[in-house]
C-alpha positions, -999 to 999 in steps of 0.1 A, spaced: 809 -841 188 794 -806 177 755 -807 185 736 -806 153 715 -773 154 681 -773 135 667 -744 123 631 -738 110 624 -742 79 605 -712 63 567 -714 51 564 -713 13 549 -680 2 515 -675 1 510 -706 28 493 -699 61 513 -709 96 503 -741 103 492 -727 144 472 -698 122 457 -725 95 435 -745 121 414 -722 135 407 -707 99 398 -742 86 380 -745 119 356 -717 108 353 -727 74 337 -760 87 314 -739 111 301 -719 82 297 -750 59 278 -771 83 254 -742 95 246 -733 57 240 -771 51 218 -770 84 195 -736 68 196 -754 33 180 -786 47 159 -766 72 146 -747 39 143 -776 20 122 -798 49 100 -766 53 94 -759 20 88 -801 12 63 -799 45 43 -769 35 42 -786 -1 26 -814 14 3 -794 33 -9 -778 5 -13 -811 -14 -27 -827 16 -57 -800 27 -71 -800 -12 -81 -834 -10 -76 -853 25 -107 -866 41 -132 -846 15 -158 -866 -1 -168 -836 -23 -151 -837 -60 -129 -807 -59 -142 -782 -88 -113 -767 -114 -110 -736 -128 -85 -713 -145 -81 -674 -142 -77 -648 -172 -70 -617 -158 -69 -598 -121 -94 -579 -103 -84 -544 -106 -100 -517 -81 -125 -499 -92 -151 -472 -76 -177 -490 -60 -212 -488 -80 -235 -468 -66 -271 -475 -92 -283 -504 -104 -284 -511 -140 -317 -523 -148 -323 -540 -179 -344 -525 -208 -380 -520 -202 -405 -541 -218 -422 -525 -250 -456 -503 -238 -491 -516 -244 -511 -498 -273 -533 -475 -256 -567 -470 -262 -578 -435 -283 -583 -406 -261 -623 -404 -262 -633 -359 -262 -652 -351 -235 -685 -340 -237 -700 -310 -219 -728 -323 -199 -762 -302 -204 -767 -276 -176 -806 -274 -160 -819 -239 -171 -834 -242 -136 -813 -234 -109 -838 -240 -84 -833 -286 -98 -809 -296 -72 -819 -332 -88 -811 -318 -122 -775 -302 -109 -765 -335 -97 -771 -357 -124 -753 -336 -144 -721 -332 -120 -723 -370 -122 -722 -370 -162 -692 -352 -160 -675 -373 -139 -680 -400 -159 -675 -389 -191 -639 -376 -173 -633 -412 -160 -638 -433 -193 -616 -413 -213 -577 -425 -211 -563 -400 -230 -585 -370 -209 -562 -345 -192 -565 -342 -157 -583 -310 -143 -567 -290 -124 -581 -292 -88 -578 -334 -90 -549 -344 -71 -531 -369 -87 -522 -399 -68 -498 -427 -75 -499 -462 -58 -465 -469 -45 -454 -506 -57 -457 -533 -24 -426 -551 -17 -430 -588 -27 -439 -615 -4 -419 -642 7 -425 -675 -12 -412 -708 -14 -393 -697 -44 -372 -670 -28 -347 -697 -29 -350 -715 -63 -321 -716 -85 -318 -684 -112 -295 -684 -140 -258 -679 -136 -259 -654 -166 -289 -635 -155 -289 -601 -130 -293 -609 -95 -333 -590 -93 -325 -560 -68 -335 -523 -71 -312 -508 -48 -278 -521 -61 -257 -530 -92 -266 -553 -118 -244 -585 -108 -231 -616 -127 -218 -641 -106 -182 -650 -117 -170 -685 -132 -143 -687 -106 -125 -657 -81 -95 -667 -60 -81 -644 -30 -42 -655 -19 -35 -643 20 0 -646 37 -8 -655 71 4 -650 103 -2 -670 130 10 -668 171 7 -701 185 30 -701 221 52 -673 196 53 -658 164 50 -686 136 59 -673 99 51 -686 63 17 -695 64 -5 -691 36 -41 -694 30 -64 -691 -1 -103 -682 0 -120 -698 -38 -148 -693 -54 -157 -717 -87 -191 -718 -103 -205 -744 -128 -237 -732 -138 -257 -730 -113 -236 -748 -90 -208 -735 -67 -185 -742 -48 -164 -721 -18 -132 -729 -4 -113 -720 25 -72 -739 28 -48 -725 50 -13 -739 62 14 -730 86 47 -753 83 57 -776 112 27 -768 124 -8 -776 105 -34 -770 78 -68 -769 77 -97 -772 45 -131 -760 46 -151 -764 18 -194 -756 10 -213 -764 -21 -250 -760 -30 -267 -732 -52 -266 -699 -67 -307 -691 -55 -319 -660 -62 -312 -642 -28 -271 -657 -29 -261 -692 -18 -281 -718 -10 -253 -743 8 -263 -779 4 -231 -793 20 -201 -784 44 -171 -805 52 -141 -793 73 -108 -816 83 -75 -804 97 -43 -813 106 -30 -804 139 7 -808 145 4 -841 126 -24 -853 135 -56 -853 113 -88 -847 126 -117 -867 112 -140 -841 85 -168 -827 103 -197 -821 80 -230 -806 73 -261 -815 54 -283 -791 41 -314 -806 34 -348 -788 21 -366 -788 56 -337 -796 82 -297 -799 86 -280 -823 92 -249 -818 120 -216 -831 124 -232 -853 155 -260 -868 133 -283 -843 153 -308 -828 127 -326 -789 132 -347 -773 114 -335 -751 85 -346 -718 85 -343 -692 54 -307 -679 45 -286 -706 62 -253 -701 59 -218 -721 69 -183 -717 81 -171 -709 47 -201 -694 26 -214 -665 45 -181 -650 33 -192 -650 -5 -230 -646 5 -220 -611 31 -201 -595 -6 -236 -606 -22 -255 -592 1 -231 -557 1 -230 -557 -35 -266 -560 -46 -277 -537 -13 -248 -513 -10 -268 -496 20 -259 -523 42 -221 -517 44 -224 -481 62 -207 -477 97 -233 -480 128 -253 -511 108 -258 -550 121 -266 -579 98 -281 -603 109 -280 -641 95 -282 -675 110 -250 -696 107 -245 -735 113 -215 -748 119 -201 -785 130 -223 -782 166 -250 -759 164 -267 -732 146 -266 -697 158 -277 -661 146 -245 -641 138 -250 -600 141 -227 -582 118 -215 -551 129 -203 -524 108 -173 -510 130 -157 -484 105 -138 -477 75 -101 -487 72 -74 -482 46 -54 -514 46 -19 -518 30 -20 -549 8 4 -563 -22 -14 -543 -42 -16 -512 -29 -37 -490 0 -71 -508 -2 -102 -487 15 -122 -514 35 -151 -517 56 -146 -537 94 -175 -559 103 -170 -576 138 -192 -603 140 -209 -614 170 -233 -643 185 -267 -634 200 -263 -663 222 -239 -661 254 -210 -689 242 -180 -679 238 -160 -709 229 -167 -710 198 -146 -688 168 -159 -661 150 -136 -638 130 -132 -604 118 -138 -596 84 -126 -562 59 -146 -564 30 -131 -537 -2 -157 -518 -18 -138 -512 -46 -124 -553 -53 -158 -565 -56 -167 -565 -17 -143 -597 -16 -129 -599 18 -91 -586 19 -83 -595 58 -97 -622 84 -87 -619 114 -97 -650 142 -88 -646 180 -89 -677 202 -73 -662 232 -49 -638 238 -17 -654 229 -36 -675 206 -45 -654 171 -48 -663 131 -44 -631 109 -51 -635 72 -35 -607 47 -45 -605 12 -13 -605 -5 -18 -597 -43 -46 -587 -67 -72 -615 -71 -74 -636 -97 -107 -642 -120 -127 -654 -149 -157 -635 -154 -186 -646 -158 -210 -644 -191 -228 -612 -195 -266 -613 -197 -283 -614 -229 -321 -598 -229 
């Protein structure tokens, strides 16, 4: 019987081997599952930084959360360099010029008496007329204006509308709401992208409010938020609340009272208030204040010095003026000013961060940079222009 012979059977065209198919299908299944893998790893990321978001507007904060919407975006403009003062009041009628008279000169010359009665005519004939022209050997002198006093009203409430009262700056209308956007990086035991924070500013009347929310995915958030009154020398906080979320677990809010004599701390532990108190999250808005109505300030070689409470203790922060910086931002170079801040006192645990504030965007602060140790570090970027609704102009 012949052996049967069989002889392999050709591939269809266009039909891989069958040996030379698997390991292509074998990548194809790699690639698929490690795109599904990045899609769900984008999706749970962008879900958990969602929720972050959500979670550090509202969580733990007993104060009401004030709205706003924004027309238009800050543009930069040249710093101002005079203030703009506002019309001056109509001038009181004066009185009619009264002529002098010539007094009458003793024929005697030897009446000393009669010389000096008449020397004293003269002057006063000079001094009751208003309208009498100076003579020439008189030395005019002008009685320069004395700075006011402290009062207890240094820090009561002034219209939102109205000019903030300084000689040495711009005219300045507080804004109805101002919003900063920062990307974030953060190094937390390694580099640690997609955070981003936002620094807020509303106003309702004479109310404010200032927040600070930041969030890093996978890893935590944080909200700090002050609200009081827009006084007369900048912000008057009357309340500070700050809670966080730390790798998933939530800290419980740590807050400050401001009260009219003493604050309240985070402990229950009450101190006595002293004049421009500041918190965590104010002294940013009241520092562009300050730079705005008192341009001065903001020159390298300068300190600043203002008390700051926080959760545990008050302190007096020195600002220092390091230097001038150009900064490249979403929107373009940005010329800033670097203030280091720095504690009188000797501790060192607690945070205190850089600060650039931009001349030319309203003195808003366009980086924060906050240092815990060396491989520990928070670095917040303005991103974009600011957003903004202006506020109402003054009417005089």
């Amino acid at each position: 019987m012949a052996a049967s012979l069989k002889l392999p059977q050709a591939t269809p065209p266009g039909m891989p081997d069958g040996h030379a198919a698997r390991p292509q299908r074998r990548w194809i299944v790699i690639l698929a599952l490690t795109l599904l893998v990045a899609l769900a790893h984008l999706l749970v990321t962008y879900e958990v930084s969602q929720q972050m978001a959500d979670l550090s507007s509202s969580a733990g904060s007993s104060i009401k959360r004030m709205e706003a919407t924004y027309v238009t975006e800050i543009k930069q403009t040249a710093p101002p360099v005079a203030a703009a003062a506002p019309p001056a009041p109509p001038a009181a009628p004066q009185a009619p010029a009264v002529k002098k008279r010539e007094p009458k000169v003793a024929k005697a010359a030897s009446a000393p008496d009669d010389a000096a009665s008449a020397a004293k005519v003269a002057d006063g004939a000079s001094a009751a007329a208003p309208g009498a022209s100076t003579p020439p050997d008189t030395v005019a002198k002008v009685a320069e204006p004395e700075p006011a006093a402290s009062t207890p009203d240094a820090d009561k409430p002034v219209a939102a509308n109205e000019p903030a009262p300084t000689a040495s700056g711009p005219t300045f209308i507080w804004p109805k709401a101002t919003k900063v956007s920062y990307k974030m990086e953060v190094y937390y035991r390694g580099p640690i992208e997609g955070g981003r924070a936002t620094v807020e500013w509303v106003r309702q009347n004479q109310r404010y409010q200032v927040r600070l929310d930041a969030s890093v995915p996978l890893l935590g958030w944080i909200s700090m938020i002050s609200e009081g009154k827009v006084g007369a020398n900048g912000l008057s906080p009357e309340r500070y609340e700050s809670v966080n979320q730390f790798l998933f677990k939530s800290s419980k809010p740590a807050t400050l009272k401001f009260e009219e004599q003493e604050v309240v701390l985070a402990s229950g532990e009450r101190i006595a208030r002293v004049p421009d108190l500041q918190d965590p999250v104010s002294h940013l808005i009241h520092l562009a204040y300050r730079f705005i109505t008192h341009p001065n300030l903001l020159q390298q070689g300068n300190t600043i010095e203002m008390p700051l409470a926080s959760s545990k203790r008050m302190d007096v922060i020195a600002y220092d003026v390091i230097n001038e910086e150009v900064l490249h931002t979403g929107m373009g170079d940005v010329r800033t000013m670097h203030v280091k801040p720095r504690r009188l006192t000797q501790d060192k645990n607690a945070l205190l961060g850089d600060i650039w504030f931009a001349p030319s965007l309203q003195y808003l602060p366009v980086r924060i940079y906050a240092k815990w140790a060396d491989d520990i570090y928070v670095d917040m970027q303005m991103d974009g222009a600011p957003q903004q609704t202006p506020g109402d102009p003054p009417e005089y």
